[in-house]
C-alpha positions in Angstrom: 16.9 -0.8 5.0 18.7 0.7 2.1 16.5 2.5 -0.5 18.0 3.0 -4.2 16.0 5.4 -6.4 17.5 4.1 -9.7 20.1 1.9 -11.0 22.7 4.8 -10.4 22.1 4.9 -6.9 23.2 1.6 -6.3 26.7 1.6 -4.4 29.6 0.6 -6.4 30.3 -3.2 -6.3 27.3 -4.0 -4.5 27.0 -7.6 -3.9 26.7 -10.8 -3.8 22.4 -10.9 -3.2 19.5 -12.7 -3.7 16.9 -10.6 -5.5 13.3 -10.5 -6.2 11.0 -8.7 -8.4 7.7 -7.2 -7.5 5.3 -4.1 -7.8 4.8 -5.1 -4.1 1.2 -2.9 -4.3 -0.1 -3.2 -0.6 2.6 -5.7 0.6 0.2 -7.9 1.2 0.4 -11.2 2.9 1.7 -12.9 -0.6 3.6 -10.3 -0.5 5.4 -10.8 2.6 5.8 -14.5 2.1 7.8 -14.0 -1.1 9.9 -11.1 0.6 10.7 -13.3 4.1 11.8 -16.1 2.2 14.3 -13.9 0.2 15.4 -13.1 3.3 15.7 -16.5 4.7 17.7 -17.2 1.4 20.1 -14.4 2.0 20.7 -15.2 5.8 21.5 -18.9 4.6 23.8 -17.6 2.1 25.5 -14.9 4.3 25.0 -12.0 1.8 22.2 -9.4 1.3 18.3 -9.5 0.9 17.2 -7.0 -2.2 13.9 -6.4 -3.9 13.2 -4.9 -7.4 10.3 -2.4 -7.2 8.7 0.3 -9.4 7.1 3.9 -9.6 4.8 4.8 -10.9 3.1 1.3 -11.5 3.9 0.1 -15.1 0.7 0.2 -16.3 0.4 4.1 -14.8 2.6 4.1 -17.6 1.8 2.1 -20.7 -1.6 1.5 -20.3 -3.1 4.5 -17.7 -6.8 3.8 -18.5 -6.4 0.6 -17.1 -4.4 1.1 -14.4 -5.3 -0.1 -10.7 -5.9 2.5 -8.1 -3.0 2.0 -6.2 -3.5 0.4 -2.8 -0.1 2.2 -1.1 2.1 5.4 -1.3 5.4 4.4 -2.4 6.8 5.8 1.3 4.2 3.5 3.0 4.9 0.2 0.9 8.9 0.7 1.5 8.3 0.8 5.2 6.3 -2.1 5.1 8.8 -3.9 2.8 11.8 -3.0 5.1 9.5 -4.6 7.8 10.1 -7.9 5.9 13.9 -8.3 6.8 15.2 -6.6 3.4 18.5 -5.2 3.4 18.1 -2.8 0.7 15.1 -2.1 -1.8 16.1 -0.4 -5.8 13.2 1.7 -7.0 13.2 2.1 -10.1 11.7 4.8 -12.3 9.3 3.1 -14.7 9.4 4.7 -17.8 8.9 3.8 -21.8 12.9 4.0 -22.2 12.8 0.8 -19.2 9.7 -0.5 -20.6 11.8 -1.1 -24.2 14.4 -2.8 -22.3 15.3 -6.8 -23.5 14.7 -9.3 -21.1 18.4 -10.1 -21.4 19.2 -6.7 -21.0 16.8 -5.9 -17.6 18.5 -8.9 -16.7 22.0 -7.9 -17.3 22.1 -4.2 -16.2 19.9 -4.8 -12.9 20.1 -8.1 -11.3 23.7 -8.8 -12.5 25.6 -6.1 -12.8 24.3 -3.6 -10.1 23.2 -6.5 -7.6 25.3 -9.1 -8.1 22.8 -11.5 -7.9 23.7 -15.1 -6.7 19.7 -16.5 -6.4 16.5 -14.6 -7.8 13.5 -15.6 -6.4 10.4 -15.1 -8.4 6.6 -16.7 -8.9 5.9 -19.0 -11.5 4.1 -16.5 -13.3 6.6 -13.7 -13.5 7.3 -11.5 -16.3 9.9 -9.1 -17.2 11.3 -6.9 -20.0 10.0 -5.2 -23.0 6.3 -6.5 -23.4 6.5 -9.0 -20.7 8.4 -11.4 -23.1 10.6 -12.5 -20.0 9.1 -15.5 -18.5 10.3 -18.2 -16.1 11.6 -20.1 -18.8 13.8 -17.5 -20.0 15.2 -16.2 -16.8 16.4 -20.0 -15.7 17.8 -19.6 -19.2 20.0 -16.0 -18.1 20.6 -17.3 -15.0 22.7 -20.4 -16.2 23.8 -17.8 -18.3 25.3 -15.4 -15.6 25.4 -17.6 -12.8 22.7 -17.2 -11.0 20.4 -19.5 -9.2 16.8 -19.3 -9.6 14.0 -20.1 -7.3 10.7 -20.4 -8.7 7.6 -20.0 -5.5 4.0 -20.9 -5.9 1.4 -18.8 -3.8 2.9 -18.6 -0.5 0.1 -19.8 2.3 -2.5 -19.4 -0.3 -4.6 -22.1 -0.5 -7.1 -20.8 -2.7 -9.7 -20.6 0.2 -11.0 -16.4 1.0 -9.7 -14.3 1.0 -6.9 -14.8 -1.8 -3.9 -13.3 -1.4 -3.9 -10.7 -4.1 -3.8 -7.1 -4.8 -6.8 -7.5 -6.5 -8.7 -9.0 -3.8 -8.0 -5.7 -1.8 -9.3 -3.6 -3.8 -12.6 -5.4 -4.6 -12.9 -5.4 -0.4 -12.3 -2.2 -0.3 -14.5 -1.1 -3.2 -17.5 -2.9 -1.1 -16.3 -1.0 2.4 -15.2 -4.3 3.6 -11.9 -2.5 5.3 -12.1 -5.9 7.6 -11.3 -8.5 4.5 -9.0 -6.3 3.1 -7.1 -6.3 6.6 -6.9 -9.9 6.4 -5.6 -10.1 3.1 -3.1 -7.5 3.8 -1.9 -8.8 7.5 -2.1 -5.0 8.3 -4.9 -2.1 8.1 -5.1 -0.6 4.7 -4.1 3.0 5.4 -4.6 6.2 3.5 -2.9 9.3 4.1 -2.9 13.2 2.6 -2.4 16.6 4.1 -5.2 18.2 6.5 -6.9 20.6 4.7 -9.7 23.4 6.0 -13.3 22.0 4.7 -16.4 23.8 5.4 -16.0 23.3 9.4 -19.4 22.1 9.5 -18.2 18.9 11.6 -17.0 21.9 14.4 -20.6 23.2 14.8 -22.1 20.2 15.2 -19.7 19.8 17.7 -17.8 17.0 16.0 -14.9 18.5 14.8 -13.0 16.7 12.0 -9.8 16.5 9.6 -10.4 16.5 6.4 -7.8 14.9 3.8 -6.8 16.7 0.9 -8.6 15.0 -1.9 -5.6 16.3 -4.5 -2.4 14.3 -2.8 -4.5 11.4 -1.0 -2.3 8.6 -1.3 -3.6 4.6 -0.6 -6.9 3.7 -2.1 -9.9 5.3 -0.8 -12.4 2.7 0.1 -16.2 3.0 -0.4 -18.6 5.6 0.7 -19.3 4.8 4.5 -18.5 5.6 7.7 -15.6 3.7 9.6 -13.5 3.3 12.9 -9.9 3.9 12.5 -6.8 5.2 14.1 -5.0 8.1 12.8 -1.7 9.2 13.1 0.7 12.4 13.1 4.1 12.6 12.0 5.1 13.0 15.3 4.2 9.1 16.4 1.2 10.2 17.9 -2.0 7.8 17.2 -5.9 8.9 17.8 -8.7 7.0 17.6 -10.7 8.1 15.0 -13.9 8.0 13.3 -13.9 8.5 9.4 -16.4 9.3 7.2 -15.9 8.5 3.3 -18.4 10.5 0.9 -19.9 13.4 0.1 -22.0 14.5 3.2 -25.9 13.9 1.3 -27.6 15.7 4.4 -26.0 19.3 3.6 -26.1 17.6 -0.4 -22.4 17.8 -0.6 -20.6 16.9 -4.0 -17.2 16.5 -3.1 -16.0 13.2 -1.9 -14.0 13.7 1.2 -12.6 11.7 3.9 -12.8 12.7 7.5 -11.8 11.7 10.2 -13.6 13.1 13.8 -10.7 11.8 16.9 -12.7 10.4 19.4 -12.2 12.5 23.2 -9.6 14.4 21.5 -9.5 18.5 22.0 -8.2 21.6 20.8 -6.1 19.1 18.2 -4.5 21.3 15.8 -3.6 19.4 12.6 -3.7 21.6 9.4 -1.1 21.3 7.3 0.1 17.9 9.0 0.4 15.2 6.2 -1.7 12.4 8.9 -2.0 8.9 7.5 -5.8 6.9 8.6 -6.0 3.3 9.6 -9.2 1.6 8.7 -10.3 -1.1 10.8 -13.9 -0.9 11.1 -16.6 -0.2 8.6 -19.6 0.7 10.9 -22.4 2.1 8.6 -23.3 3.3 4.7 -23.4 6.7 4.2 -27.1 7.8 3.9 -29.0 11.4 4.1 -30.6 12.3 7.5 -33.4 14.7 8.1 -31.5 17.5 9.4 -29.0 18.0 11.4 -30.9 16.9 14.7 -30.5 13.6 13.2 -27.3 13.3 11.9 -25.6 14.5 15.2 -27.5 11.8 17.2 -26.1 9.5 15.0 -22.5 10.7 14.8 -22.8 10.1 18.9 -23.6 6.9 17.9 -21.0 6.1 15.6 -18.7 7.5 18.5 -19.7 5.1 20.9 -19.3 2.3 18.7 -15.7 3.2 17.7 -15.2 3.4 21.7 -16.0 0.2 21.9 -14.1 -1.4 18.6 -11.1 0.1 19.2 -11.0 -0.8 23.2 -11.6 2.4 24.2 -14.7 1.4 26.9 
């Protein structure tokens, strides 16, 4: 898949496409629906699939005090969008310049003139251009103007049964540790990812060593204080079984909120400075305060033995 980081990027007489239009936060199974039927579109058609993404998040931007915690790294939501069939994706910067941008004009300069859109295929509740005055309506209006077909979708496979298919809904599972629900939503484990950092190396003298994510470039949202089975992977390819703990370690009253993941019947691993990424699969337990650390390590072997047995390990 192609990846454009701004309109300049885009080759030279790119075209002809069919385009959608999407934050695309978590790719979730909505998310994929909209994006294989673009692709579907474009196969029919015989030219190329393309989708219309941010970064940072608009409201990151215009609003940051309200803005989501986002559930994906932009790296991590393109490969999952290039997963979909896409030929080519066009990131584009959001700023207050883009934000001030017409509908007519978004329209114009983006899927017109750089894509050379044929069909644009959007939800019925889409909104585009300077305060979101771009609606349906409106774009069926600029695409009789310029040519363009558009193709309006309702909520893919969504029948309005749990989980719904929404960005939201994933991060209200997450929020209650409920990494299972958000996995369903999503079609895919939510992930996380950040650089390994040292920590206090208390997990190595309880004889559970551990990787701990750097709290300042985490990427993906974190979900709620507990303790989970997971897989994590290296940049090499390389996946571990892994058991993660979210929160701040109460036994040894810890105050920083970390996340750390212990690979199950792995040794002398060697992963500072490796920027790992940690699938959550399982949630297992809360996070609670044990009497010691007699009592905690009996129940880390615990937690071990059930993320054997979760992830197919036994």
């Amino acid at each position: 898949m192609q990846r454009w980081d701004g309109l300049a990027d885009v080759d030279p007489g790119f075209g002809p496409s069919v385009v959608t239009i999407g934050n695309f936060d978590g790719v979730h199974r909505g998310h994929v629906a909209v994006l294989e039927r673009v692709v579907r579109a474009a196969r029919r058609r015989g030219v190329a699939a393309v989708a219309v993404t941010f970064d940072p998040h608009p409201l990151h931007v215009l609003v940051p005090e309200r803005a989501p915690g986002l559930l994906t790294g932009l790296d991590h939501r393109l490969e999952l969008m290039a997963a979909c069939g896409l030929d080519a994706v066009l990131v584009l910067p959001f700023t207050r310049e883009l934000a001030g941008w017409s509908p007519g004009r978004f329209v114009a300069d983006v899927f017109v003139r750089a894509l050379g859109a044929v069909e644009v295929v959007v939800g019925h509740d889409v909104r585009f251009g300077r305060g979101n005055s771009g609606d349906l309506t409106s774009l069926r209006e600029l695409g009789e103007r310029h040519g363009f077909a558009v193709t309006a979708l309702d909520d893919l496979g969504d029948d309005g049964a749990p989980p719904r298919w929404s960005s939201t809904a994933v991060r209200e599972a997450l929020a209650a540790g409920d990494v299972e629900r958000a996995a369903a939503v999503l079609g895919h484990p939510h992930r996380v990812s950040a650089t390994v950092v040292h920590g206090d190396h208390r997990g190595r003298e309880l004889g559970y060593p551990t990787a701990n994510l750097c709290a300042e470039d985490v990427e993906g949202l974190v979900p709620a204080d507990g303790v989970y089975a997971g897989w994590l992977h290296r940049p090499s390819g390389e996946r571990l079984p892994a058991a993660v703990s979210v929160g701040t370690n109460p036994t040894f009253d810890g105050v920083e909120r970390r996340v750390e993941a212990h690979c199950v019947d792995s040794t002398g691993l060697d992963l500072y400075g490796e920027r790992v990424a940690v699938d959550f699969l399982h949630h297992l337990r809360s996070t609670r305060r044990f009497d010691g650390a007699e009592a905690l390590v009996e129940q880390m072997a615990r937690d071990v033995q059930r993320c054997r047995e979760l992830l197919g390990l036994v």
